[in-house]
Every structure is written in structure tokens, then in C-alpha cells.
C-alpha positions in Angstrom: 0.0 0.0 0.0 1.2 3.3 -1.2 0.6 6.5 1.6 -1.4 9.1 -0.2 0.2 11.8 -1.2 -1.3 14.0 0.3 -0.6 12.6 3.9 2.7 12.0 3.0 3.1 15.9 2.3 1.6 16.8 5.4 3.8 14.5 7.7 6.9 15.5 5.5 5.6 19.3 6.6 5.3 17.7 10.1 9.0 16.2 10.4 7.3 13.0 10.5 7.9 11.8 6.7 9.6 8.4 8.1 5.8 7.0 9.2 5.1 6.9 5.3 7.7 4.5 4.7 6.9 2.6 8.0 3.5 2.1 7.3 4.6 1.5 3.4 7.1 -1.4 5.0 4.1 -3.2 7.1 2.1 -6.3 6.1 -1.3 -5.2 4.9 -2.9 -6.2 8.2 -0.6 -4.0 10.2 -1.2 -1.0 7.5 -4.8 -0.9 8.3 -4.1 -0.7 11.8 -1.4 2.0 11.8 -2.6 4.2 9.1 -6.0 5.7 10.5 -4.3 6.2 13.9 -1.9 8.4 11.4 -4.5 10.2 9.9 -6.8 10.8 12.9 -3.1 12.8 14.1 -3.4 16.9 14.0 -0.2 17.2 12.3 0.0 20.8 12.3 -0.6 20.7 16.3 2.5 18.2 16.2 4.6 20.6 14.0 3.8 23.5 16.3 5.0 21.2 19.5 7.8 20.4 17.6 8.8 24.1 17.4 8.1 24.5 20.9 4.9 26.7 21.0 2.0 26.5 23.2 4.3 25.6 25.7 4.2 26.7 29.7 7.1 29.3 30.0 9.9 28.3 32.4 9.6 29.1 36.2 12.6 31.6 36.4 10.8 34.5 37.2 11.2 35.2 41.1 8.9 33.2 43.5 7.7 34.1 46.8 6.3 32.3 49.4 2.9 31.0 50.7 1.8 30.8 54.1 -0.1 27.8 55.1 -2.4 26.3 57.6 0.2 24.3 59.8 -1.5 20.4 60.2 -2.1 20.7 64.0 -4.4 24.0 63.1 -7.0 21.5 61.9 -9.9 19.3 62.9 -13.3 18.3 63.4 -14.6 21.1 65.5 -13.0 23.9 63.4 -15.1 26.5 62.1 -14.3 25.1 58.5 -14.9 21.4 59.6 -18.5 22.5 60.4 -18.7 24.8 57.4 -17.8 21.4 55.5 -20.0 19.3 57.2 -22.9 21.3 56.1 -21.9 20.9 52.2 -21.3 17.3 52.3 -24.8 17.0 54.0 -26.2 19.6 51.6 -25.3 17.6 48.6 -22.9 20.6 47.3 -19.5 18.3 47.3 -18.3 16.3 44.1 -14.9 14.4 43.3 -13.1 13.9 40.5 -10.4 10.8 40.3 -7.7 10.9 37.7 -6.9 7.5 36.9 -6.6 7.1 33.0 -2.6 6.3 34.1 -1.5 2.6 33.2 0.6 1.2 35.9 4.3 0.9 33.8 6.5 1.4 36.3 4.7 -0.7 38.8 5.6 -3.6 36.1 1.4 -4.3 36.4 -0.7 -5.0 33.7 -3.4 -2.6 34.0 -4.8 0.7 35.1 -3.0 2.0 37.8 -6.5 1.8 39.9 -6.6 -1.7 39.7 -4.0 -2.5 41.4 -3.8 -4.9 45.2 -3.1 -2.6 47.7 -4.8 -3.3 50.9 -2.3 -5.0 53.4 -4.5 -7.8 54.4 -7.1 -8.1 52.0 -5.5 -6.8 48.6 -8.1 -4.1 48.0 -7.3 -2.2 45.0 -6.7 1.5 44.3 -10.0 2.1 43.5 -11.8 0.2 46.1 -9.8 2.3 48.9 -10.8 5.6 47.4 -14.1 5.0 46.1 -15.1 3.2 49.8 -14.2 6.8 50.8 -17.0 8.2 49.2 -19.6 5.2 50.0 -18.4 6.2 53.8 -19.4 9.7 53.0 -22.8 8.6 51.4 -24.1 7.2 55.3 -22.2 9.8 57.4 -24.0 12.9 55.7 -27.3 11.5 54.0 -26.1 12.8 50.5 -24.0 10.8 48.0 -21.3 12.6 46.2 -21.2 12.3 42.6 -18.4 10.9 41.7 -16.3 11.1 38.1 -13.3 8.8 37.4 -11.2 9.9 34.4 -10.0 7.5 32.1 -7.8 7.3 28.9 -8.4 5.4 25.6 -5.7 2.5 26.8 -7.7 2.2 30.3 -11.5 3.2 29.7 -13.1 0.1 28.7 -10.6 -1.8 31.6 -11.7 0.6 34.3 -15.5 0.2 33.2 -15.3 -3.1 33.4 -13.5 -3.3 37.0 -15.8 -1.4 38.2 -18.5 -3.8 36.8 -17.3 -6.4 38.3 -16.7 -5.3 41.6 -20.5 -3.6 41.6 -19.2 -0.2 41.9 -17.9 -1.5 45.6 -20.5 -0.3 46.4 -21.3 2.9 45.2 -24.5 4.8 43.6 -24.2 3.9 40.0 -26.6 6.8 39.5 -23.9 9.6 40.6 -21.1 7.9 39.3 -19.7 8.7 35.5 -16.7 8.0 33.8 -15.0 10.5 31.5 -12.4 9.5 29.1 -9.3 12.5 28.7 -7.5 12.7 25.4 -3.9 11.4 24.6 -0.7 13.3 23.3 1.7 11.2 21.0 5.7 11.6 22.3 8.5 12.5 20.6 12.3 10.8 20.4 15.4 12.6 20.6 15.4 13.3 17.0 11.7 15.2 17.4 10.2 12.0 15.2 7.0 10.5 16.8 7.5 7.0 18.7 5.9 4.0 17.8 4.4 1.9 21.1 4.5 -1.6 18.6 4.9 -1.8 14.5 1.4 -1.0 14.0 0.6 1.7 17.1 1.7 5.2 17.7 2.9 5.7 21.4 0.2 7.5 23.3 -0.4 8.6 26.8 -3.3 10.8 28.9 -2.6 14.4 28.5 -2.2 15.2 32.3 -4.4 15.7 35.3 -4.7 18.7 33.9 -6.0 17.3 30.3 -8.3 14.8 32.9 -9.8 18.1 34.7 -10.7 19.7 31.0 -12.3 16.6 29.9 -14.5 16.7 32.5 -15.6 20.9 31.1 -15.4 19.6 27.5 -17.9 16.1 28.2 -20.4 18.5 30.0 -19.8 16.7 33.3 -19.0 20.4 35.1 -21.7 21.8 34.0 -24.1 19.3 35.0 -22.4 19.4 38.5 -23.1 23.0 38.3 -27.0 22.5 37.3 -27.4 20.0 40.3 -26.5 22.6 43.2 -23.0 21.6 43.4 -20.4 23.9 44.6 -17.0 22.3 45.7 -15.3 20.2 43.6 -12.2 18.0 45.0 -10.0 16.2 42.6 -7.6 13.1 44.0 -4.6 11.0 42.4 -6.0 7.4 42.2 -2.2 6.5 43.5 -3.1 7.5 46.7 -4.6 5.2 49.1 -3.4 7.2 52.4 -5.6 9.9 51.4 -8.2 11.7 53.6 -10.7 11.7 50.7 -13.2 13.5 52.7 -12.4 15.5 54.7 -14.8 18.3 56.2 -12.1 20.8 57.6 -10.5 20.9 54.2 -13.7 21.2 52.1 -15.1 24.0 54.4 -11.8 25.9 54.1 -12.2 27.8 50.2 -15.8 28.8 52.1 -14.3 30.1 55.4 -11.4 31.3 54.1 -12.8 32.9 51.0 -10.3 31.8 48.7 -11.5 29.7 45.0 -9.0 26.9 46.2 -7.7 24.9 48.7 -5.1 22.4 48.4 -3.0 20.1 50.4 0.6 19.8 50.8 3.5 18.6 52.6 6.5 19.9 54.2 9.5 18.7 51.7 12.9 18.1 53.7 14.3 17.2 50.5 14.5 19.1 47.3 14.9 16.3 45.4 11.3 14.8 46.4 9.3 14.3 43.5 6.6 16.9 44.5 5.4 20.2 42.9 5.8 23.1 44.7 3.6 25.8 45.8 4.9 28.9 44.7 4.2 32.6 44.6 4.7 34.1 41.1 4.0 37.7 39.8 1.8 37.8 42.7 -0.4 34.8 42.1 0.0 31.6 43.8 1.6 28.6 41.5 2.9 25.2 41.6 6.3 24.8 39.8 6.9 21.1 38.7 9.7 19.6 40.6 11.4 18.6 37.0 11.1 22.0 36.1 12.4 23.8 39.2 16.1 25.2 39.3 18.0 23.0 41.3 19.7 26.2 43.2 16.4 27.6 44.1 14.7 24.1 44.8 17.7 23.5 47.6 17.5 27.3 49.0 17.3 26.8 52.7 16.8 29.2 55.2 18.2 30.4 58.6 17.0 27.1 60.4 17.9 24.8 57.6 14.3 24.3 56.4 13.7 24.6 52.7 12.5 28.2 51.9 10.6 26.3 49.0 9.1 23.3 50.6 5.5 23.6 50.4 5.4 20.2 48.6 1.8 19.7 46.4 0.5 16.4 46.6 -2.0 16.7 44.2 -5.4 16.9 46.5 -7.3 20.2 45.5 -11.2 21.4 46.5 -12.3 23.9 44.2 -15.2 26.5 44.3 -16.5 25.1 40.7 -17.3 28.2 39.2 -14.1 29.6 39.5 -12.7 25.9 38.0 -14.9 26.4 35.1 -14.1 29.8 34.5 -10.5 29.1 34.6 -10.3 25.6 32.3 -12.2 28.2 30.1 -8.7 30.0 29.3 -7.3 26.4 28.3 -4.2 25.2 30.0 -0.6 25.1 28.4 1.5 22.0 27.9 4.4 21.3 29.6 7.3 19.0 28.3 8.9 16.0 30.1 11.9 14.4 29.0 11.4 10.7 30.3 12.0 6.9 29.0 10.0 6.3 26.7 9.1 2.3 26.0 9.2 1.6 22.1 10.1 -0.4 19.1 13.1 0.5 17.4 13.5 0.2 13.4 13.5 -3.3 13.3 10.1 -3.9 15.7 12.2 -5.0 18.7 11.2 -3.3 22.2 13.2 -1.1 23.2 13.1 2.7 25.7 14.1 5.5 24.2 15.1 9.1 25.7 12.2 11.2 24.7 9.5 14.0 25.7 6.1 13.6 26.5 3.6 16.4 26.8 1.2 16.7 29.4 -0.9 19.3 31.0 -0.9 20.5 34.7 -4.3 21.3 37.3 -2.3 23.3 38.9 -2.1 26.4 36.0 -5.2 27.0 36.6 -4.0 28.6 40.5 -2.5 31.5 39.0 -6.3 32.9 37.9 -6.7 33.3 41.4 -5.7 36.3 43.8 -4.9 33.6 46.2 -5.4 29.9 47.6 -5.4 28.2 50.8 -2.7 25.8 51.2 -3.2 23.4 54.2 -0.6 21.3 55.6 -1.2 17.6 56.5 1.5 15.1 57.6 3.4 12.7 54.9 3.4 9.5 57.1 -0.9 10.3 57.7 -1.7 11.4 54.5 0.5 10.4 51.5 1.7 7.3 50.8 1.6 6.8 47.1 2.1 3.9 44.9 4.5 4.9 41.8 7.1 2.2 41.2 7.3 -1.7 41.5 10.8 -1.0 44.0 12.0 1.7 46.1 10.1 4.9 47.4 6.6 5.3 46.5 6.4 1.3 46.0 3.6 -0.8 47.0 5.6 -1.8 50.0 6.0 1.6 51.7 2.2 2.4 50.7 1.1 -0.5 52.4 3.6 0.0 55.2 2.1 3.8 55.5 -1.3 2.5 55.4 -0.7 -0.4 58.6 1.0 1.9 60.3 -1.6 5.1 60.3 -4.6 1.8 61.0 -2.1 1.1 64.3 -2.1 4.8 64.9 -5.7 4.8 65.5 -5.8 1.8 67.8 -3.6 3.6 70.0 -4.8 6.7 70.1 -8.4 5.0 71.2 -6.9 3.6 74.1 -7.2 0.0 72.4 -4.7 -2.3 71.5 -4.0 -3.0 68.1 -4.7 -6.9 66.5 -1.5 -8.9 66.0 -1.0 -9.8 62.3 -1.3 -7.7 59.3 -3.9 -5.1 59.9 -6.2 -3.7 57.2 -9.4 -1.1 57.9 -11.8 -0.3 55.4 -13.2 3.4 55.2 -16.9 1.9 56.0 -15.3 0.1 59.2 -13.0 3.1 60.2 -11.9 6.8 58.9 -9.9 6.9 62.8 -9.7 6.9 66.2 -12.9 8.0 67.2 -14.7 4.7 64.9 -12.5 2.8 67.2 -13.5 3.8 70.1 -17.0 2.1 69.7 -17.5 -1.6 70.0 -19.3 -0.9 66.5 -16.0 -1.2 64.1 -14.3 -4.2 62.8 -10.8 -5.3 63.9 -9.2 -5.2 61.2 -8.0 -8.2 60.9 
């Protein structure tokens, strides 16, 4: 099969002429697999990355910094606990859980939500998270809709999970699943990388790109139509995670800022955390890959890091102001990472290459300010990233068993010998524990 000519003109205009002959070198099957992924490309898009437009500027302006709510200035009987309590009840809360990722470097074959993380039990990603919300549903007498954000490599996998695990228990009625676009990569040479002889590499534009899906499919807006107000959006890598949590909802309401969002204290400038930021006056996040190493280390007087507000990617939103500021569009941002390929010959291979993704957290700067509330790592992140290492299933779990013993003790109760799992409809902390009402956990 010869490529049109026309298509081969407009990937020749594109730098991407060598997909002509690649698809021209392919078995017929493989052709008709390849080629409509080709020409369903925006070519002209991909010859504007390739010349870098459209692209987030570099943080080297000067930053300032952002004062925050310290961790032991919260809890239940805080003015923006009740303040929260009232929205949840009030129906006025949704969530929305990015989790269109595939789980590559946790060597598992799958979306990243599916994967066994309970200690005892081997509850997934999503089970932990989404019992969260079922929790929610009996505590306050309203359930929160719910929106998961897929991909077009995970969506019909997460569907299905979901399916077969009845929603674990969730209101099918308020939950949705809304599928985020991909971005195509680029190798060294700026020429677009094949994931297998017959399929272009392709991976979810960002949580950010997952946010605007959820504006562009109309899901936003219906929010919006319904009464609510506060939107919170949550990594599905996660499982530590105060999903709901009152103190932190009610906070854009009592504090009368558009955002709120979580963070914690980096004693490191090398952990992989965005940072909160100040930037021509407007709060920020700056991408830990694309902060200055000099400033990223700056340290001041008592050796903390002057930068060390350290995003872990849990936001509430007033949802007006959200939808006002996806309605600006958000920039892309480039990452040079290994890329997992086929080289010339069709034999796997990982390339050094740049992927293109798009970040929640441009959207702060359309604020005049945010709320940034502190919460500690070993209570409230824990996530699961690689198969080894930091942020491996072993410390998550780890994290988790040790927060479940945590409440025991602070109940006054010992905790049960053997690994030791909680569900969020047995326990959210201490004060479940301190009934005869909630499981042991073992």
C-alpha cells in the first residue's frame, strides 16, 4: 500500500515523513491498523510542539512564598470542619479521580486503579478511594457524585473493573466515567514513537488534560446544574488519602479563597513533589522537574527549605471559579522521560524522549490567592508509583498499617496482632475505634 500523497506531504511538513515508509514497509494487516491512527493525528498541532509553541514558560521568574495552615491547626470542630459538614450534607460536594494512568512502572498490567493494595485483603486503588465516598454517602445522608477519568488505553478496563466489583458499592446513578485525550511523544530526533509496528505511542494528557475533559464532556456543567459547589479532585495512586475530609472542604468557604489544596512539608529538594509557589503575585505550583535546582535547595536560617511547600495533588475547588479558569485552556508542559518503544526493526526497546502533558495546577495563578493546608506525609500520602523503592507498594502499604495502628492507640485500644487492614466503611480513625461498633481489622 502506497501513503497518499497528500498525507505523506503533510507528515513530510510535520518532520514525520519516516511514518510513510513505515507504514509502506508493514504487512497489509498492520497498514490498516497503523494508518488511521496516522491520519486521525493533528499534524499541524504536532509541527507546532515540535517548534516548541503552546508551551508553559519556564519558572525563572522570582517566587515568593505562601503561608499555610500548619496540620495541628486542623480538625473536626473547626469552624471550616463544620462549614464542611454542612456541604457534604447539603449535597454541594463532588470528586473527581484521575486514573486514566496505566501502571508501567509498577511492572502491572493494567490501570493504575486496579492495582492490590490493601495489606491484608489486597483491596485495589479504587476500592480504597471510592469506599471513601460510600463512607461519605451514610455519614451525611447525600452521596457525592463521583467522576473517574480514564484514557483510551484504560477506559473500557476501568468500566469493566468497576463492573465487576458492583461499583464497591457505590451509587451507580452519581457515578460517570469520563475519558481524557492522549498526546503522542517525541524521540530525541523530534520524530514521533511508535508503542508496537502498528501503534503510535500515546499517553493521557495530564491531570490537567483529565480536569478539562470533564468541562469539555459536559460533566462540570451538570455538576453546576445540580447545586454543586465544591469540587475536589484526588490521584488514584493515593490510598493514604483523607478523601473526605470536612475541615479541608469547608476551608475555600471560610477562608474565602476559590482553592484549597493540600501539601506537605519537603525536607528534600529532590522529592518528586510540585511546589507551591508565589509568582508575579499569584499563587503557582512549579513542577519539581522544572524547578532550578539552586532555588529548589535554598534553605533558610533554620535549615528548612524556603521552597518546601510540597503539592501532593489533592485540591477542592469552588467550581465556578474551576470552570471559568479551564475556560482559558491550559498550556502544555514537556517532560523528557523513558519512553518504552520499538526501534526500526520492531524489537522493544526505551528511548530518551518528551512527552507532553498538561498540569491542574495552571489553573491557581487565575486566582488572587489559595489556601494551602498542611497535613503530615506518614498520615496522609503514601503513594504507589514504582514496582521498588520509594513510593512502591511496599511503603504504601507500610504507610497504610501503620496510620490503621495509629488509631488503635490513640483510642486507648490495642491493636490486633497480624497484618492489619481497615476499610473506610469500618473506620476513617480513632474516634470509629473507640466504639465496640468497628471491625478489627483483621
Amino acid at each position: 500500500m502506497r501513503v497518499d500523497r497528500g498525507l505523506r506531504a503533510r507528515l513530510a511538513a510535520a518532520g514525520q515523513e519516516f511514518l510513510a515508509e513505515h507504514v509502506e514497509a508493514l504487512e497489509p494487516a498492520k497498514q490498516d491498523v497503523l494508518l488511521p491512527q496516522i491520519e486521525a493525528l493533528d499534524l499541524e498541532g504536532i509541527a507546532a510542539l515540535r517548534r516548541g509553541e503552546g508551551l508553559a514558560p519556564p519558572p525563572s521568574d522570582p517566587w515568593g512564598t505562601v503561608p499555610y495552615l500548619p496540620a495541628s491547626s486542623r480538625g473536626p470542630r473547626t469552624e471550616a470542619a463544620v462549614r464542611g459538614r454542612m456541604e457534604l450534607a447539603g449535597g454541594k460536594v463532588a470528586f473527581a479521580m484521575i486514573a486514566g494512568g496505566q501502571a508501567s512502572r509498577l511492572r502491572w498490567d493494567g490501570p493504575k486503579g486496579t492495582f492490590p493494595i490493601g495489606p491484608r485483603t489486597q483491596r485495589s486503588l479504587f476500592q480504597v478511594l471510592v469506599e471513601h465516598l460510600a463512607r461519605a454517602a451514610r455519614d451525611f445522608g447525600a452521596v457525592p457524585p463521583l467522576a473517574v477519568t480514564t484514557s483510551p488505553t484504560t477506559d473500557a478496563a476501568i468500566r469493566a473493573f468497576f463492573e465487576l466489583n458492583d461499583c464497591f458499592g457505590f451509587d451507580r446513578s452519581v457515578l460517570s466515567f469520563v475519558c481524557q485525550s492522549s498526546l503522542p511523544a517525541f524521540d530525541a530526533d523530534g520524530r514521533l514513537v511508535l508503542a508496537a509496528p502498528d501503534r503510535l505511542f500515546l499517553s493521557p494528557d495530564g491531570h490537567g488534560g483529565a480536569i478539562q475533559s470533564l468541562e469539555a464532556k459536559g460533566t462540570l456543567k451538570a455538576w453546576e446544574q445540580q447545586g454543586i459547589a465544591t469540587v475536589c479532585t484526588l490521584q488514584v495512586d493515593n490510598p493514604l488519602l483523607k478523601v473526605v475530609d470536612p475541615d479541608f472542604i469547608g476551608r475555600i468557604w471560610t477562608e474565602g479563597t476559590p482553592i484549597a489544596t493540600k501539601v506537605v512539608l519537603k525536607e528534600t529538594p529532590g522529592q518528586r513533589l510540585g511546589i507551591v509557589v508565589r509568582r508575579n503575585g499569584r499563587p503557582a505550583v512549579v513542577e519539581y522537574t522544572e524547578a532550578p535546582l539552586d532555588r529548589a535547595a535554598a534553605r533558610d536560617a533554620t535549615g528548612a527549605l524556603v521552597y518546601g511547600l510540597g503539592s501532593i495533588a489533592a485540591h477542592a475547588f469552588r467550581l465556578d471559579f474551576l470552570r471559568r479558569a479551564l475556560s482559558t485552556g491550559l498550556p502544555l508542559h514537556a517532560a523528557r522521560k523513558e519512553i518504552p518503544c520499538v526501534d526500526a526493526s520492531g524489537q522493544e526497546s526505551r528511548v530518551a524522549g518528551v512527552k507532553y502533558e498538561r498540569f491542574l495546577f495552571d489553573v491557581f495563578p487565575h486566582a488572587r490567592d489559595l489556601t494551602v493546608v498542611e497535613v503530615a506525609q506518614d498520615r496522609e500520602y503514601a503513594p504507589v508509583k514504582s514496582a521498588e523503592g520509594d513510593e512502591s507498594p511496599e511503603t504504601s502499604r507500610r504507610a497504610l498499617e501503620a496510620e490503621y495502628r495509629r488509631w488503635y492507640r490513640e483510642a486507648g485500644r490495642e491493636p490486633p496482632e497480624g497484618v492489619l487492614e481497615l476499610s473506610p466503611l469500618d473506620a476513617l480513625g480513632p474516634e470509629d475505634l473507640r466504639t465496640s461498633n468497628a471491625r478489627d481489622g483483621r
